[in-house]
N, C-alpha and C positions, 0 to 999 in steps of 0.2 A: 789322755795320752801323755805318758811321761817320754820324751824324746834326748836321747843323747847326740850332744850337737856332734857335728862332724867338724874339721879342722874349719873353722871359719876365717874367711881373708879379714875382716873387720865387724862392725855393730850399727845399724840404723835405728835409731832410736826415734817414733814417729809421736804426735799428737797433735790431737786433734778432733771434730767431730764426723756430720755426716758427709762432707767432701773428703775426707781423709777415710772413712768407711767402706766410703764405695769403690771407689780407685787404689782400698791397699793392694791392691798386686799390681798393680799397673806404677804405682808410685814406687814400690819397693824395685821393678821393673826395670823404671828409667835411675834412681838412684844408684842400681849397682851397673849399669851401661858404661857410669862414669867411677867407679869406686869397685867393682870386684865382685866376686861369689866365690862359695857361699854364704850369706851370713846369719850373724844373730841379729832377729831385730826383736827390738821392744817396742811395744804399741799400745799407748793409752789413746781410744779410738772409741764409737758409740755414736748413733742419732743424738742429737741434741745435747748432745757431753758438755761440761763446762771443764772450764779452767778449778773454777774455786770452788764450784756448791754442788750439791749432790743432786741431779736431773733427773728425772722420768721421762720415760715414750715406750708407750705402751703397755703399761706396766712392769719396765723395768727399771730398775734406780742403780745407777751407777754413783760413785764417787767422785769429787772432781779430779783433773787431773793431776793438780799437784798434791791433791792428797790418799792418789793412787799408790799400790803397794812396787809399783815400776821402780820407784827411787829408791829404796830398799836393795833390791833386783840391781839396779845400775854400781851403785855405789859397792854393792859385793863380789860383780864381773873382775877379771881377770883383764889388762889393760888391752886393748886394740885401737887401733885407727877407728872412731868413731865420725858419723856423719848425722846430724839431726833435720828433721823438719817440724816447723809448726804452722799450724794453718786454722780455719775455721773460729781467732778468736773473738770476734761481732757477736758470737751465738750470747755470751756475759751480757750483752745491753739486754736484751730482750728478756732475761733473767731477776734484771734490777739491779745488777753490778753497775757499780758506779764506775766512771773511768778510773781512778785512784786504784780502785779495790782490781780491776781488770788488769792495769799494766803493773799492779806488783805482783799479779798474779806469772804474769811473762816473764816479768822479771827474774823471780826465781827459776821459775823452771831455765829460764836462760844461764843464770848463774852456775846452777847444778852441772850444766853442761856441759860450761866451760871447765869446769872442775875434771872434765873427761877429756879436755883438748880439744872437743869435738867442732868438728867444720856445723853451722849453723845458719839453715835458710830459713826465714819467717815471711808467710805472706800476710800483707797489709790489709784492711779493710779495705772491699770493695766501692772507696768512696761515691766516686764519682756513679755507680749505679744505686746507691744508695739516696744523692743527693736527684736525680732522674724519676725515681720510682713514685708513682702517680699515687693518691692517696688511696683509692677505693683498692687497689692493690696492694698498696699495704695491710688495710684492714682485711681481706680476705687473705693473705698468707698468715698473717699474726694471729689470727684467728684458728686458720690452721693447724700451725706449728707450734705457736706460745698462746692455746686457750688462756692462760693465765695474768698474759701480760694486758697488761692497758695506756701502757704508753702509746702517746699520741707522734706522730709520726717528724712535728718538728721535734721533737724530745728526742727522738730516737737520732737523728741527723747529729743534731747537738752534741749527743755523745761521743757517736762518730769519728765525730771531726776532733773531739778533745782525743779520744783511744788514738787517732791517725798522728795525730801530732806529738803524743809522748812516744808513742812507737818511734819516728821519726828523730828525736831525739835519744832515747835510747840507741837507737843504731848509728847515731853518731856518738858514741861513747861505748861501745861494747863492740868485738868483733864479731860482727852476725852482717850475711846479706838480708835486709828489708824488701820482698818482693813486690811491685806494685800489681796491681788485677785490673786489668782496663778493661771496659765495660763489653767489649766482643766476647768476653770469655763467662761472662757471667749472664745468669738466666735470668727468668721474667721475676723472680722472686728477690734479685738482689743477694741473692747471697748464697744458691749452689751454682756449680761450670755446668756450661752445657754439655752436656752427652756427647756428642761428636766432636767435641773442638778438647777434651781434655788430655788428649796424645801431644797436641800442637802447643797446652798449656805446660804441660809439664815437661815436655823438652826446654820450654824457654824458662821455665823455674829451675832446673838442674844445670842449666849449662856453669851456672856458677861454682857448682863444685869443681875442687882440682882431679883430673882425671889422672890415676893411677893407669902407668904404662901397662901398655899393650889390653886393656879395657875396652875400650871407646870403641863404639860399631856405629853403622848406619842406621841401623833400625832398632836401638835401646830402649824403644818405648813401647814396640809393639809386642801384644802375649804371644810366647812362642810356647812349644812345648816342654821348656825347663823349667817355665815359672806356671806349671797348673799344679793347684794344688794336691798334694797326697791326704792331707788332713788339715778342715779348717780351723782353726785357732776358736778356743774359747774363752770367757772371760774368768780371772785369775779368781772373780769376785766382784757378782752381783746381786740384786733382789727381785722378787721377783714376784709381785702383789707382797710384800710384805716378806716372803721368805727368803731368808739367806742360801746362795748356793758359792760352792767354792769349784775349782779344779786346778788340778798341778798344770805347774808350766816348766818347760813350751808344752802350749798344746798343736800348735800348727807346724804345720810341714810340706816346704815344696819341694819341686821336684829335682831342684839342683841343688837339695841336700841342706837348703834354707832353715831355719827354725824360728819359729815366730812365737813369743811371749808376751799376751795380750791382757792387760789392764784397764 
């Protein structure tokens, strides 16, 4: 579906993986509660996405995120008030990303951002349920989720803690809010929100954006009838056992005129 956008108030520019996946409308939702409709967002998004390397689940391969065709797409937009999120980036350890290679990963994509003006919120590693998670649980999620991986579960912490701490440094030298995830909000796995409590998450992650007058309602996070989708977004470019598939973007489209360009 090629979509002509309509007069859009601004740009959300999202990534991320399978927490940002599940909750893109819900996230685009509460983001424009505080910033406006309708807009253009861009979305580098997918189970098990990386930042830097090219990922599979279930036979599909994506590219990472920074070396998605999104930044191309950004950098050719027409200027607006932009808003970013980033989230889901722990998925790099379990990959083999070393913390170095993980926060230059952020880095850039932060950088690029800022090149937009853009208001930017990044959530933290889930540490502290990271540092809680019992071993035999880890090996049956890692198992799950990273057949591939074999990192041992203080290795994994290790990293963690190193990813937590340049994060933390980084956002004291860049202008981005750094969100913390405290461990109510996070599941038995360490690293997706619980189901029911991610209305409650993502209001307390957004309140940091600056609300454009007359926006702000009481209930910015719940789905109403303007954010269901007309057409779900597909990827710009994937694989798929092997084969390459393309499609023009935007491909998605909500119902208050939204347009979604998915990477």
């Amino acid at each position: 579906m090629r979509t002509t956008a309509p007069k859009t108030t601004n740009r959300i520019v999202l990534l991320g993986a399978s927490n940002l996946t599940v909750s893109l409308r819900r996230i685009i939702q509460c983001m424009q509660h505080h910033c406006g409709r309708p807009s253009e967002i861009l979305a580098a998004a997918g189970h098990g996405r990386s930042y830097g390397l090219s990922s599979q689940f279930l036979g599909r391969e994506l590219p990472g995120i920074a070396a998605s065709e999104l930044w191309a797409q950004l950098d050719d937009c027409r200027i607006l008030p932009t808003y970013a999120f980033l989230t889901d980036i722990g998925n790099d350890i379990l990959y083999g990303a070393t913390p170095a290679q993980i926060l230059g990963w952020v880095a850039w994509c932060i950088e690029h951002l800022q090149q937009q003006s853009a208001q930017i919120i990044v959530t933290d590693l889930p540490l502290a349920s990271i540092e809680s998670l019992p071993a035999w649980r880890y090996k049956l999620f890692r198992n799950l989720f990273y057949p591939y991986c074999r990192l041992s579960l203080d290795e994994v912490r290790e990293c963690a803690r190193a990813v937590h701490h340049g994060l933390l440094t980084l956002a004291a030298h860049q202008p981005f809010v750094l969100q913390a995830q405290h461990p109510e909000w996070i599941g038995a796995d360490a690293i997706h929100h619980v189901y029911w409590k991610r209305d409650a998450f993502y209001q307390q992650v957004f309140r940091h954006l600056r609300a454009s007058p007359g926006t702000a309602g009481l209930d910015g996070c719940k789905q109403s009838v303007s954010q269901r989708w007309l057409h779900r977004p597909k990827f710009a470019y994937k694989k798929v056992l092997g084969r390459e598939k393309r499609h023009p973007q935007p491909s998605g489209l909500l119902f208050d005129g939204s347009v979604v360009s998915l990477y």
